[in-house]
N, C-alpha and C positions, 0 to 999 in steps of 0.2 A: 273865477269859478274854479274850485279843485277837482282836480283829474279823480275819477274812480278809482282805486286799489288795494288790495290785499299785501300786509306782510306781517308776517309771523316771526316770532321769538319763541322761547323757552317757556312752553305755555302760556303763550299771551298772543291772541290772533284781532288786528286791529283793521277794520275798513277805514278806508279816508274817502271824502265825498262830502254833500253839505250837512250831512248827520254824522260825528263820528261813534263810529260803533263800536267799543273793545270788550274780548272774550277771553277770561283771564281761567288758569285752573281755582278750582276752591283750594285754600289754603289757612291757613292758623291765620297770617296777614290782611284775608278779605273777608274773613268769616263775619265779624262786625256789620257787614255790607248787605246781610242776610236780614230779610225785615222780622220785627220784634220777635214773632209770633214764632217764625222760623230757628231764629237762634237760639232759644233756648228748648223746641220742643225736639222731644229725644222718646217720640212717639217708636220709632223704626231700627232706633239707634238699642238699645235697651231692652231687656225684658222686662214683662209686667210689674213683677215684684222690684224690681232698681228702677223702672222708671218711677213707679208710685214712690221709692222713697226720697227718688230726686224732686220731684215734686212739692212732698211734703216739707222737705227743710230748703225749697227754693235753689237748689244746683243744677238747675236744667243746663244755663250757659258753660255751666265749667264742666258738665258731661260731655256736653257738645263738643265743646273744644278738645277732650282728655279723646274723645271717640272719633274725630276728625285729624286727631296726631297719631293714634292708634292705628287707623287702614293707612295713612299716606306711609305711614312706615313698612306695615306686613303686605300692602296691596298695590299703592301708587293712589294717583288721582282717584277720588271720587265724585267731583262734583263742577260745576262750570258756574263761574256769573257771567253774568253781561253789563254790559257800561251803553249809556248811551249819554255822549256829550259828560261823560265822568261819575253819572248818576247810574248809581244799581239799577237794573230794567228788568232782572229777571235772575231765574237761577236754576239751575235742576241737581240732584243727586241721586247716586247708583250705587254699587257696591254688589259684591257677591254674598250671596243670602247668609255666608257664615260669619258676616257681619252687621248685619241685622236681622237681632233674634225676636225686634217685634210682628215680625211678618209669621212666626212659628203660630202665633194664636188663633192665627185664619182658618176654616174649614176645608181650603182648597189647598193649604200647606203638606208639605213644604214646596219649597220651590226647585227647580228641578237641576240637577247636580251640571249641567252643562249649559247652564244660562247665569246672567247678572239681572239682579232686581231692580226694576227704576220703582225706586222710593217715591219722590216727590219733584214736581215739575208746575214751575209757577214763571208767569210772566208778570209784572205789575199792572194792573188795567188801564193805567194811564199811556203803555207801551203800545199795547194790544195792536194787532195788525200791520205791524212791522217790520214782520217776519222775523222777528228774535226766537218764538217756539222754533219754528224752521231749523232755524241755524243752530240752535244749543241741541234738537234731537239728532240733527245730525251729527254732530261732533261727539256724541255718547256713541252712535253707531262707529264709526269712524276709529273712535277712541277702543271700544272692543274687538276690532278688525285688527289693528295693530297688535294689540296684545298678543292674540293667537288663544287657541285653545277653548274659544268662548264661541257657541253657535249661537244662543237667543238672546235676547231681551223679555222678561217677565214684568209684568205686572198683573197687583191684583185690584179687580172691578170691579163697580158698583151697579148691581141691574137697577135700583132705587135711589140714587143719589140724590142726599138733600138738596134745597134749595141754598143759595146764597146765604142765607139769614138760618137756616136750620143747622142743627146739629143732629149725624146719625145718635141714639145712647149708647152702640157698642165702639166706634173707630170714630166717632167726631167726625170732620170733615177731611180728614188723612187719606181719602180712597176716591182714586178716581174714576169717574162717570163708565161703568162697561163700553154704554153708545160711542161715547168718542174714543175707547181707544179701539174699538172694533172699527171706526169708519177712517183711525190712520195707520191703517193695515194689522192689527195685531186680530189675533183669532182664540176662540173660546182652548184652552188648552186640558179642562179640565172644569166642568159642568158643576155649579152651584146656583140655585135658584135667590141666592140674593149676592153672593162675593166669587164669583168664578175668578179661576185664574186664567190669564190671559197672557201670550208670547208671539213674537213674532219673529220670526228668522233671519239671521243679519245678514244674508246675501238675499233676501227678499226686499230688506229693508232699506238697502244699499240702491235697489231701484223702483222705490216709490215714485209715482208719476206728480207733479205739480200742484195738483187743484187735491193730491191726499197729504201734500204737506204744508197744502194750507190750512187745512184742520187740525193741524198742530199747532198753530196759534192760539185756537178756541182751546185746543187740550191744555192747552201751557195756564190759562189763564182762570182756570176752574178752580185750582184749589188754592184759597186768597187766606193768609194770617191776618191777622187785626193790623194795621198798623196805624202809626198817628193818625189820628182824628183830625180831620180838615173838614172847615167850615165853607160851603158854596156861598160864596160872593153876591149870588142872587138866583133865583128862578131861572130865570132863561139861561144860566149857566147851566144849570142843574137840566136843564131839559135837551142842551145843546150834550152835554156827557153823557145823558141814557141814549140819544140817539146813536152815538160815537162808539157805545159798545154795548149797543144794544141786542149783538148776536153774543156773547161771551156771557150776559146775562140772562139768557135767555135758558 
């Protein structure tokens, strides 16, 4: 049986234990590691007009990557994966809003001159419950405590957020749920009756109690890319998997 323990490197925080768990920064080297859907969209990263014509002649990947060599140069880290047993399990990314100008489009923009935007925060569903959301929110707060000079965390919420299988017509599925990010501490910052913006303060945030960071797992797990297609082996698989995360889908 292996002993429990934490050790860190050079942006790389690894648990050992009979799950091993490694927390790597996002970089040019792990970007790949990001599921399909993820890597190439440049929903956040881009404005309207360059996203759409990244789109149109199929450059999403090579924006991504041009916009993710871009901030680690002018800003440092923007983004976290997680490994579990060597497999992606999740990922989040942030950035200060002067680098994502798809967030300008919003009605509750802009975002406010002393906070960093969390973009996008996805755990794989097959993770779910492992407390991976946990650990990747905290190391964003964490990571902006170091910095210095940064009070919030922003994000902007969904009062209506689609279903699973739905797509909004204005933001697709790029916006997460207001409910859940109001129940893991963050507060209406700025009143919109369908996208408010939403912040929470990082010395607030720094002592969130247990049972609020376990609701960052369900947040982590909300906004899902397409990825490979897999086929359920049988029924009672399939029925054993909606029970398994059958709060995430909910």
């Amino acid at each position: 049986m292996r002993h429990q323990g934490v050790s860190r490197v050079e942006g790389v925080t690894t648990w050992a234990g009979p799950v091993a768990r490694r927390l790597e920064r996002l970089t040019l080297d792990n970007l790949d590691d990001l599921p399909r859907g993820c890597r190439s969209c440049v929903f956040w990263e881009l404005d309207p007009v360059r996203r759409q014509r990244a789109q149109d002649g199929g450059a999403g990947c090579e924006e991504k990557e041009a916009w993710v060599s871009h901030v680690l140069l002018e800003w440092g880290s923007c983004g976290r994966v997680a490994y579990v047993d060597g497999d992606p399990a999740g990922y989040v990314l942030f950035a200060p809003p002067s680098f994502l100008p798809g967030a300008d489009a919003f009605p509750t923009a802009p975002v406010s001159e002393d906070a960093v935007l969390l973009a996008t925060a996805l755990v794989f569903p097959e993770y779910a419950g492992a407390g991976l959301g946990r650990v990747l929110m905290q190391t964003v707060v964490k990571d902006l405590v170091k910095r210095g000079g940064i009070r919030a965390l922003e994000a902007f919420g969904d009062t209506h957020a689609p279903g699973r299988n739905e797509r909004d017509a204005t933001y697709g599925d790029h916006v997460l749920p207001a409910d859940y990010l109001l129940r893991v501490g963050f507060k209406t910052h700025r009143q919109h009756p369908r996208y408010p913006r939403m912040r929470i303060e990082l010395k607030t945030a720094l002592t969130w109690r247990n049972e609020v960071e376990s609701a960052l797992e369900k947040l982590m797990g909300v906004v899902r890319p397409a990825r490979h297609p897999a086929v359920d082996p049988s029924p009672s698989h399939r029925a054993l998997r909606q029970s398994r995360h059958g709060d995430a889908n909910a």
